[in-house]
C-alpha positions as CSV (number, residue, x, y, z in Angstrom):
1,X,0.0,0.0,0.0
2,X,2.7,2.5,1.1
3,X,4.5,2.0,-2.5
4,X,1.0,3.2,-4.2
5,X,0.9,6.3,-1.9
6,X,4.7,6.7,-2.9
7,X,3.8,6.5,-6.3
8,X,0.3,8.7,-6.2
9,X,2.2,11.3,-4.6
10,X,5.1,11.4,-7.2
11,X,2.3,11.4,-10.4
12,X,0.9,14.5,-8.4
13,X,4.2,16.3,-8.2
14,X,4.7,15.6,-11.6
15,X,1.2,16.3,-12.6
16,X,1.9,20.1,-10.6
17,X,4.7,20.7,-12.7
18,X,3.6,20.5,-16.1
19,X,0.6,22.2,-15.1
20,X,2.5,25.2,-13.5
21,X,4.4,25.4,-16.9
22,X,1.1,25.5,-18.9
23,X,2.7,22.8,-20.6
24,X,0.2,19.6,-21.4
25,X,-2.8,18.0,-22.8
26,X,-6.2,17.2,-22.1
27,X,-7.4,13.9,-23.6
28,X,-11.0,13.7,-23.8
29,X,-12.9,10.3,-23.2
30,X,-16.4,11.1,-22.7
31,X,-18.9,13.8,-23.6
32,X,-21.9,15.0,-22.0
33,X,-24.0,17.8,-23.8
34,X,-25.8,20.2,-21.6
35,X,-29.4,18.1,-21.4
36,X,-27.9,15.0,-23.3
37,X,-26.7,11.8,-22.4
38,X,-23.3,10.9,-21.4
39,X,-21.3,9.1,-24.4
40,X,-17.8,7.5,-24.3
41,X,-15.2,8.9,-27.2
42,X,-14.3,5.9,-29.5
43,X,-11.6,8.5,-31.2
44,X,-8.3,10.7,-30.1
45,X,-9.8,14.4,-29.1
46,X,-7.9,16.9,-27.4
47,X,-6.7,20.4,-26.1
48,X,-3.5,21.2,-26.3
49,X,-2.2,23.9,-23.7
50,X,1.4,25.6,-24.3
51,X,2.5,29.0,-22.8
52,X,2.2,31.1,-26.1
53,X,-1.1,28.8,-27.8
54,X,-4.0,26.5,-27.0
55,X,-4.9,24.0,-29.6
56,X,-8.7,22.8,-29.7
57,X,-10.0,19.5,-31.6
58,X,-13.3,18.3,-30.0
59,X,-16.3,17.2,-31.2
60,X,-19.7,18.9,-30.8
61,X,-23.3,17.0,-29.5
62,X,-26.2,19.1,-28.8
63,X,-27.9,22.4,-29.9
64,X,-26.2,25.4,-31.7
65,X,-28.3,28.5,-32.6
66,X,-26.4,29.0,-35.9
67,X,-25.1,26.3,-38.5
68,X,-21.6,27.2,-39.8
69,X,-20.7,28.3,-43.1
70,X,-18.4,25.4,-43.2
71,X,-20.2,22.0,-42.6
72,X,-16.8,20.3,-42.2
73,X,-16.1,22.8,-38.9
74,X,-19.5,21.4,-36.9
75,X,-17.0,20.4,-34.2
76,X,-15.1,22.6,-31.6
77,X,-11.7,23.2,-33.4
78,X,-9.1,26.4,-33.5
79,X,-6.0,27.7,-32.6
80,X,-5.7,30.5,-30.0
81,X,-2.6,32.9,-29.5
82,X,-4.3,35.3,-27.4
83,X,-6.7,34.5,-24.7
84,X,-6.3,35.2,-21.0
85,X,-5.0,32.1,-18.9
86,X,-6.2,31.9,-15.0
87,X,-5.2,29.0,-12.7
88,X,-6.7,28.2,-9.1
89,X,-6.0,25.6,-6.7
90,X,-8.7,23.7,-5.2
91,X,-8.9,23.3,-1.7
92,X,-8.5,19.4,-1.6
93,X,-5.8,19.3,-4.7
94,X,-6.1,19.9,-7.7
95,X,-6.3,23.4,-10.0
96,X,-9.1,24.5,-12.0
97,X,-8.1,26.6,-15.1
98,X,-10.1,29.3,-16.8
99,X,-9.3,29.7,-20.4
100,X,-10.4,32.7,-22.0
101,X,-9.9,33.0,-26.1
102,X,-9.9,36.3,-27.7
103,X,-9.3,35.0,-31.1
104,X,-11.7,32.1,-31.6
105,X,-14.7,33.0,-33.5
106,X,-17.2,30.7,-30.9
107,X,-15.5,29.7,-28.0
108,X,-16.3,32.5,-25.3
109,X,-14.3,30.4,-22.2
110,X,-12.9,26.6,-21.6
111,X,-12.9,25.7,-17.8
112,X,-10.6,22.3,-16.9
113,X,-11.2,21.1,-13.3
114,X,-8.1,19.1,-12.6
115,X,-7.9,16.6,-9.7
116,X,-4.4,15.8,-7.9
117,X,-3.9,12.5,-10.1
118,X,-4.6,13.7,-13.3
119,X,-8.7,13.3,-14.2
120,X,-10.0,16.3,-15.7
121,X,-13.5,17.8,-16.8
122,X,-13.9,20.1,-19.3
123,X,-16.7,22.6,-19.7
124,X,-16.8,24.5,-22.9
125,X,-18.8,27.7,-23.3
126,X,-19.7,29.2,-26.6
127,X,-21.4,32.2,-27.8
128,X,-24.0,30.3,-30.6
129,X,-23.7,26.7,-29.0
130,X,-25.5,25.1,-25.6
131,X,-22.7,24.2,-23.2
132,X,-21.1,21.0,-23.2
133,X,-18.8,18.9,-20.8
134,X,-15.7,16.9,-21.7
135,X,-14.4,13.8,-19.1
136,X,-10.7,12.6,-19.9
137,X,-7.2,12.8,-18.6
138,X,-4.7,16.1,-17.8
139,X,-0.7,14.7,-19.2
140,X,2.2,15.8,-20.3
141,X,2.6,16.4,-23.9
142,X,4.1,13.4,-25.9
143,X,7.0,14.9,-28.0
């Protein structure tokens, strides 16, 4: 048991690190549109968080109140180089992280809860879409 704990406590410490570097990624596994059902991902989906960019590719379930000129862009996808970057700890572990773009056309805010080992949620708030909720995994970028 004590070599769990050992190893819980160094996955944390490495977990802080890349997360005080604003240096990893968030792997989605699950969706849950706001008034929809929860649905497992069967493909890779991620954000991408670096000091100087954050790099969207999720999919989209549930209502928008405007279609897109492109039908191939009906998911949540961009590249941000300026948007506003906040990070809170929790009280028990764990940060939340409010993501603000100012150059996405949609995305008004992304909010990752992060707990002390590394599971994440994801809540994604647009300007033209209903909000919806991401479950995955916070780790460090794979070179």
């Amino acid at each position: 048991m004590l070599l769990g704990a050992t190893a819980q406590a160094q996955n944390s410490k490495e977990l802080k690190t890349i997360i005080d570097s604003k240096n990893y990624v968030f792997t989605a596994q699950s969706v849950t549109p706001l008034g929809g059902r929860f649905r497992h991902l069967t493909s890779e989906y991620d954000v991408r968080v670096s000091p100087d960019s954050v790099i969207v590719y999720l999919p989209y379930f549930g209502r928008s109140y405007s279609a897109p000129l492109d039908p191939s862009q009906s998911g949540i996808q961009f590249t941000s180089t300026d948007f506003t970057y906040q990070q809170t700890d929790r009280k028990k572990g764990g940060w939340i992280i409010s993501i603000k773009p100012k150059d996405a056309q949609d995305v008004r805010e992304l909010t990752l809860n992060i707990a002390s080992g590394g599971n994440a949620t994801l809540q994604v708030n647009s300007n033209s879409r209903q909000s919806i909720s991401f479950g995955g995994t916070v780790h460090q970028p794979i070179p």
